[in-house]
LUMDREN-74929 format. One record per residue (C-alpha): x, y, z. Coordinates in steps of 0.02 Angstrom, whole numbers, plus 50000, padded with zeros to 5 digits. Example, Ala and Ser with C-alpha at 12.3 -4.5 7.8 and 13.67 -1.06 7.14 Angstrom:
506154977550390 506844994750357 
This chain:
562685358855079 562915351254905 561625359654772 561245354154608 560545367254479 559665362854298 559315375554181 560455386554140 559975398854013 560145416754028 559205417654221 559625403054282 561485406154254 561515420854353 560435410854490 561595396254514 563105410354507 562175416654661 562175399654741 564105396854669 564795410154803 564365400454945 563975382554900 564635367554821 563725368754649 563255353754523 562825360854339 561755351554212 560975359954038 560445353953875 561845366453807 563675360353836 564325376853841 563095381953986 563705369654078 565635373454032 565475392654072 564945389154260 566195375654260 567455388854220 567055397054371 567015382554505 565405373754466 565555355654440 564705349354282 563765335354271 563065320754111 561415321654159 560145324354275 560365307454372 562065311054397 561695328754443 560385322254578 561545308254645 562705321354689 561605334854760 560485336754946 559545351554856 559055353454656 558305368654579 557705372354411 557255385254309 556725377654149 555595386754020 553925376154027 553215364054170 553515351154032 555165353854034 555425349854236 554215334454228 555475329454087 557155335254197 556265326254339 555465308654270 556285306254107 557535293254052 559115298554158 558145311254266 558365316754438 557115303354492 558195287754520 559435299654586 558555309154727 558715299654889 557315300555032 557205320555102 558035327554957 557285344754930 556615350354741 556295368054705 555725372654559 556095392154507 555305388854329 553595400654273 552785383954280 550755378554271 550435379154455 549425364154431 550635354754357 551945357654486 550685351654613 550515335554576 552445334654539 552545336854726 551265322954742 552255311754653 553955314754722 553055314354879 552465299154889 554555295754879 554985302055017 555555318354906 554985335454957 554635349254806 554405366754822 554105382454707 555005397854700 554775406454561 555705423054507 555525438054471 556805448154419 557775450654236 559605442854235 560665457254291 559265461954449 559905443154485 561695444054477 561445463854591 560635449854723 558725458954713 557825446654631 556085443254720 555935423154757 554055418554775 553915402354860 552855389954917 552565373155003 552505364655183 553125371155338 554675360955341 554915360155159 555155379555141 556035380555308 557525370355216 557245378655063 557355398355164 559555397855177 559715391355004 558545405454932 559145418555024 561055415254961 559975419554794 559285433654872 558545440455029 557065447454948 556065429554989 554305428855015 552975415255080 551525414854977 550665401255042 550765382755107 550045376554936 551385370354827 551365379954662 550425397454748 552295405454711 552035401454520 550305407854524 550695425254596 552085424354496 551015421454325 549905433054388 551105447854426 551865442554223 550135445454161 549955462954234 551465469054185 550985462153988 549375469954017 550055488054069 551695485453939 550545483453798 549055496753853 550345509853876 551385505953710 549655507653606 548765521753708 550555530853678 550595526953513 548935534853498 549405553153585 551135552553476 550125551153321 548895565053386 550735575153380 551185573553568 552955571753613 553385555353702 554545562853816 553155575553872 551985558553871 553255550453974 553615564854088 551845564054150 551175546654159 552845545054282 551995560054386 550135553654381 549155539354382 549665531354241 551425526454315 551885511354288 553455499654277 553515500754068 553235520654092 554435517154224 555865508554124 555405505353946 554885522653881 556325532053937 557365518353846 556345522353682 556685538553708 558715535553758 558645521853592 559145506653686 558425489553750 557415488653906 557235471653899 558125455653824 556765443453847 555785431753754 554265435153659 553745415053647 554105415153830 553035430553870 551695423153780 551765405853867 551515417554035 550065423553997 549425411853922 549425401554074 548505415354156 547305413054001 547125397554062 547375399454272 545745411354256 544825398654140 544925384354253 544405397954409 542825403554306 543515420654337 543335431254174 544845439954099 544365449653952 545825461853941 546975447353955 546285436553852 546535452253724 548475454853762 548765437153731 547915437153546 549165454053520 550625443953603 550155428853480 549995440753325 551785447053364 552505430153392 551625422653229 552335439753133 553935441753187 554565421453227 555095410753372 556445420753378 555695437553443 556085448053562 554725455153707 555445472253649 554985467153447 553115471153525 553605491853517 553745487753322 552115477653316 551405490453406 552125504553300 551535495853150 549625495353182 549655514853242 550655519053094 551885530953197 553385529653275 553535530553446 555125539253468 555085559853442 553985573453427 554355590353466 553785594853642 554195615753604 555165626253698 555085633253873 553885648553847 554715666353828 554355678053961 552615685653997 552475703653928 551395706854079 551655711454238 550555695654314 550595702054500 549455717354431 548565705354334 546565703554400 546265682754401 544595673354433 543855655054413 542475648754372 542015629154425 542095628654638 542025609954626 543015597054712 544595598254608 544025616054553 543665623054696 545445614554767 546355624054642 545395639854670 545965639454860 547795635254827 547625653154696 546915662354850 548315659154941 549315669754844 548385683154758 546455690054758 545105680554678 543505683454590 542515666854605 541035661554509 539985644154522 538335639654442 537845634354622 537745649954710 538105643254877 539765636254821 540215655154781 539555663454931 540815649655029 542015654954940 541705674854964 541505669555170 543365664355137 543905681255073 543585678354876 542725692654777 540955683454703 540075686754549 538275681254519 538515680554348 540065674754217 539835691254126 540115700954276 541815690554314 542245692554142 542015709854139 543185713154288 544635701454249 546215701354149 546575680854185 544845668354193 545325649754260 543895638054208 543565620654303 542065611854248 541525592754207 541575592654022 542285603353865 540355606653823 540135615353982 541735624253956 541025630153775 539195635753847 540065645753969 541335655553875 539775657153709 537995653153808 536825667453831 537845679453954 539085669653946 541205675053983 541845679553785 540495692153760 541325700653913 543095697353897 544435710753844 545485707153685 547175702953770 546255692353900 547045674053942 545565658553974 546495644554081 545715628754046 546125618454194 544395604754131 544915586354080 544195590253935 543995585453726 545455591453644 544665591153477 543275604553542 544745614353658 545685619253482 543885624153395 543675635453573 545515641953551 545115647653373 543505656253403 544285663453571 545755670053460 544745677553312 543895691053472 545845694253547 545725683053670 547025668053695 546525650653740 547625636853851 547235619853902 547995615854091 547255599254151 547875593154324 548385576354356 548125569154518 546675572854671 545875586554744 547025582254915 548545587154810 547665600954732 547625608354914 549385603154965 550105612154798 550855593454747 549735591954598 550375588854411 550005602454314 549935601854106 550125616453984 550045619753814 549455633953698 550225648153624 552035653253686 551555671053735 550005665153820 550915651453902 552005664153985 550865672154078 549665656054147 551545648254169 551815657854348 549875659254380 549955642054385 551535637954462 550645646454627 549475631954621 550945620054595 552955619754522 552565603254451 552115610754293 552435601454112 552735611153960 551535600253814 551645612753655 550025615953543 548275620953602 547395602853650 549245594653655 548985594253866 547165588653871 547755573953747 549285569553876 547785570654011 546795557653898 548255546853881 548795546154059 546975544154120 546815527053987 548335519354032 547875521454231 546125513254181 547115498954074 548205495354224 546725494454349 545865481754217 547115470554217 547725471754401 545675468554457 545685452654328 547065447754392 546775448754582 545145441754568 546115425854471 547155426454643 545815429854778 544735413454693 546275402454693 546545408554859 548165419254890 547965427755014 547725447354981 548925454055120 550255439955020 549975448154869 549855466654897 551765464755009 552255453954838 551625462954690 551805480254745 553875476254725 553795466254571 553595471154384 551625471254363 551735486654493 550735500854431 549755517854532 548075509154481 548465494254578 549335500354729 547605509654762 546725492854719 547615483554855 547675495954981 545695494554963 545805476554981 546715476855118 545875490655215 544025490855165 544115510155134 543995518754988 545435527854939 544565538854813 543115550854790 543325552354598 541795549154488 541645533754375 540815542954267 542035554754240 543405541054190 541975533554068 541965550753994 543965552353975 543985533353903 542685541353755 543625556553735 545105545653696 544195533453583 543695545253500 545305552153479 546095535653432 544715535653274 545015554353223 546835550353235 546675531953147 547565523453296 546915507453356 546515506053526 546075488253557 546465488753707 545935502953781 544115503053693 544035485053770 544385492853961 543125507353887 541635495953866 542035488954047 542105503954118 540625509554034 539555491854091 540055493554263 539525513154250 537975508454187 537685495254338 538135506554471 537235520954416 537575540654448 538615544954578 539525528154575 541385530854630 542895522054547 543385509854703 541485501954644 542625494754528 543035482554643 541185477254686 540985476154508 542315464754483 542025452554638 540185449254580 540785444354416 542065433254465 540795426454620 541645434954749 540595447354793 540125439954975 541865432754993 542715446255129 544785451155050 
C-alpha cells in the first residue's frame, strides 16, 4: 500500500519511521530538511502536498493546529486535487474535533473518506512502537485505517463512530495530565517551602493517592536533574485551550481548567514562543519562591534504646482507619484500647484488647500511646483536656500521632509534650482502612531521631511501608500534600469526564483509554471504576478531605506559597460539602459533578 505522511516535526517523524519499515512512504514538510532526513532513510520526498496525494492510497498528518490540516488539505497545491475517489485521510494532529468533522464532510462529499487518530505518546514511546492511537470514524473507514495504524502501533483503540471523538478524548486526556502536572508542581512547591524534602514528597505521592503520571515521571527527573519532557509550551497551551473551549460549547463548567490554562498562558507570555512544557517547573518555582529540587529528608533513625517488645502500647481512636490500625497492632503484641464511644472499646476488649474507661487510666499504664482521631484539636483536648493522657504520662513516654492532622498545631503539641519528658511523633497513614487491615498501608514518620526509633518497629508491625519525613509536623505536611494533589487530580479528571460523557464518549471507551495514557492518575482510576460499575469504591468522608484541603491552605499562607490551584479545588470541595451535607462520602463527588454539568439523570 502506498502512504503518504505530512508533518514531520519531532512526532510525526518517528510516526512515518514506524510506517517506513513496512510501507512504501511519501514525505512532505514545510522544512526541507524534514523531508531530506526520512529521505535518507528510504522515504520518498515529495514538492508538495498535491504531489504527495497523487502518489499515495492513504495520507496522514500530524500537523500542530486544525488550521494547519484544513491548509495541508484545501490550500493552493493541497492534497485536495490530488486525492482520488476512496482515498483514506487520517488525521493524527491534536486537532478541534469540530473542525475535523466537517473536514470529513467536505472530503466526503468527494468520494474521500477522513478519519482521526490522534496520539498519544512522546517521540521516543513512538519510535519503542507503544504509542496509544485514538481513532475514530465509520465502520469501513477505520476498518482500512486498523493495518496502517497498527504498523504505528498495536496499542489502537475505537473511540467511537463520530469522526473527531479520537481528538476529543485525546484533548481531554492532555487536559488532565496539565491539570495534575501543574497541581502537583505548586502543591509540591508548597510542602518544599514548608522544609519537606522532595524526594520524601515524591516517595509518597508514588505510594498513595496522589500518584500520578508527573509524580510518576517528572519529579524523579527533578530530583535526577534532567528533562522529563521536550515538548512545547505554545502547544500545551493550544491543548487545553481547546478543552477551554470543547467544555464551553458543551455548557459543561471547567473551573480548574479554565485556571491551568491562565497559568499555562502566564508562562507562555513570560518565558516566549519558544518555551518549553518543562520551563513551567521555573514558573512554578518562581511564584512559591523555592526551589523544587533538595531538602534534607534526615537520616534513617539510630537504634531504639529500648527494648520495644517489653514496651506496654495502647491507642486511643477505634475508628474506621483507627480502629484498622489498632487490630493490625493486636496482632502482634497486647493492647490497651480506649474510645470516647464506649462500645467501640468493649468490641475491642471482646477481641482480646485490655480497655480503659478513661485516657488517664491508659496513660497511666503505658510506656507507647498511638492516637487516631478526626482532627489535631481532638488530638490536643485529649493529651491536655480535663483527665486527659499528659497529666498521666511518664517522662520517657512516646505519643504516636497516627491523625491526618495540622502540622502547625502537631509541633506546638510536640513542644509542650517535650517540656513534661514526653516525646511527640506525627505518623499519618496514607491509603484505606482495607489496607490498614491487610498491613499494605503507607505509613509516614517524622519527629525526633531517638523517638523515631522506637515508633519505627511499633509501626512497622502495622506495615514495612514506612517513610522516613525528618522534623516533628514534616509527615503530617507530606500527608497534606499528597491528600491536595489526589483532590486536584479528581477535579480535573470529573471536569473532564463530564466534558466527555456530554459530548458523548462512551464511559467504558474512555476508562480502557485514559487509564493507559498520560492524564492517568489514582483519583481517576477510582472515578471511572465508579462510572463504570455504579458502586462506590470508597467509604472516606468528604468532610474529612474539605478539612485536609484547609489545613493545607492554610499552610500555603503561613508558608507564603500560592496555591491557586489547590484553594480553587478547595472551594469546590467545600460547595459540594456544603450541598451534600454530613456524612456525605467522596464518590458524591460524582453526583455533584453530573448535576452541574446536567447529567445528573443521564445513566454512565
Amino acid at each position: 500500500m502506498k502512504i503518504g505522511y505530512i508533518g514531520l516535526g519531532a512526532l510525526g517523524s518517528e510516526l512515518a519511521r514506524r510506517l517506513l519499515r513496512s510501507h512504501d512512504l511519501t514525505v512532505w514538510d514545510l522544512h526541507a530538511p524534514a523531508i531530506q532526513s526520512l529521505a535518507q532513510e528510504g522515504a520518498h520526498g515529495a514538492r508538495n502536498a498535491l504531489e504527495l496525494a497523487q502518489r499515495s492510497e492513504v495520507v496522514l498528518l500530524c500537523l500542530p493546529r486544525s488550521s494547519d490540516v484544513r491548509q495541508a488539505i484545501f490550500g493552493a497545491d493541497g492534497l485536495l486535487e490530488g486525492l482520488g475517489p476512496g482515498t483514506l485521510v487520517i488525521d493524527q494532529s491534536s486537532g478541534i474535533p469540530s473542525e475535523t468533522a466537517a473536514m470529513a464532510r467536505e472530503l466526503e462529499a468527494r468520494g474521500v473518506w477522513l478519519i482521526d487518530a490522534a496520539v498519544s505518546a512522546s517521540p521516543h514511546v513512538v519510535r519503542e512502537g507503544r504509542a496509544m492511537l485514538m481513532a475514530a470514524g465509520p465502520d469501513a473507514a477505520f476498518e482500512r485505517a486498523r493495518p496502517v495504524l497498527q504498523a504505528i502501533s498495536e496499542h489502537v483503540f475505537r473511540c467511537g463512530n463520530r469522526v473527531g471523538e479520537g481528538q476529543a478524548l485525546k484533548m481531554l486526556n492532555n487536559a488532565m495530565n496539565a491539570g495534575c502536572r501543574l497541581g502537583t508542581l505548586e502543591v509540591v512547591a508548597m510542602g518544599r517551602k514548608a522544609g519537606v524534602a522532595l524526594d520524601c514528597m515524591t516517595e509518597v505521592l508514588n505510594r498513595g493517592g496522589g500518584r500520578n503520571l508527573t509524580t510518576v515521571n517528572m519529579l524523579p527527573a527533578i530530583l535526577q536533574g534532567r528533562a522529563s519532557t521536550n515538548f512545547a509550551l505554545a502547544l500545551m497551551l493550544k491543548d487545553v485551550n481547546q478543552a477551554v473551549e470543547f467544555g464551553l460549547g458543551l455548557g459543561v463548567p471547567m473551573p480548574v481548567t479554565n485556571l491551568v490554562r491562565s497559568l499555562f498562558q502566564i508562562g507562555l507570555n513570560t518565558l516566549g514562543e519558544g518555551a518549553r512544557l518543562e520551563d513551567m517547573i521555573g514558573v512554578i518555582e518562581s511564584m512559591a519562591g523555592v526551589r523544587l529540587a533538595g531538602g534534607e529528608r534526615g537520616g534513617e533513625p539510630v537504634a531504639a534504646s529500648a527494648d520495644v517488645d517489653r514496651l506496654t502500647v495502647g491507642y486511643v481512636g477505634l475508628g474506621a482507619m483507627g480502629g484498622s490500625l489498632a487490630r493490625r497492632l493486636m496482632q502482634s503484641r497486647p493492647l490497651h484500647v480506649h474510645d470516647a464511644r464506649p462500645e467501640q472499646t468493649r468490641q475491642f476488649a471482646a477481641q482480646g484488647a485490655i480497655p480503659h474507661a478513661g485516657l488517664a487510666s491508659l496513660a497511666a499504664a503505658c510506656d507507647v500511646v498511638f492516637i487516631c482521631l478526626p482532627t489535631s484539636e481532638a488530638v490536643h483536648d485529649a493529651l491536655f483536656g480535663v483527665e486527659g493522657l499528659a497529666a498521666s504520662l511518664r517522662p520517657g513516654a512516646v505519643v504516636i500521632d497516627q491523625t491526618s492532622g495540622d502540622p502547625v498545631l502537631s509541633r506546638r503539641i510536640a513542644r509542650a509534650l517535650h517540656a513534661k519528658g514526653v516525646a511527640y511523633v506525627d505518623a499519618p497513614v496514607s491509603g484505606v482502612p482495607q489496607s490498614a487491615l491487610a498491613g499494605s498501608i503507607a505509613i509516614l514518620l517524622a519527629g525526633p531521631a531517638e523517638a523515631c526509633a522506637l515508633a519505627d518497629p511499633l509501626l512497622r508491625a502495622i506495615s514495612p511501608h514506612l517513610v522516613h519525613c525528618g522534623e516533628v509536623g514534616n509527615a503530617h505536611i507530606v500527608k497534606l500534600v499528597n491528600n491536595t494533589i489526589a483532590s486536584i487530580c479528581r477535579a480535573v479528571s470529573y471536569e473532564c469526564l463530564m466534558a466527555g460523557i456530554r459530548s458523548g464518549l462512551r464511559v467504558d471507551t474512555m476508562a480502557q483509554v485514559l487509564k493507559q495514557s498520560s492524564g492517568y492518575s489514582a483519583g481517576l482510576e477510582k472515578i471511572l471504576s465508579v462510572l463504570v460499575s455504579g458502586q462506590p469504591q470508597s467509604n472516606f468522608q468528604l468532610a474529612l478531605m474539605v478539612k485536609d484541603l484547609r489545613l493545607a491552605a492554610r499552610l500555603g499562607i503561613e508558608c507564603g506559597a500560592p496555591m491557586a490551584i489547590a484553594n480553587s479545588v478547595r472551594s469546590l470541595f467545600e460547595a459540594a460539602s456544603n450541598i451534600r451535607g454530613p456524612g456525605a462520602g467522596i464518590e458524591e463527588m460524582l453526583d455533584v459533578y453530573k448535576a452541574q454539568s446536567a447529567l445528573a439523570n443521564q445513566a454512565a
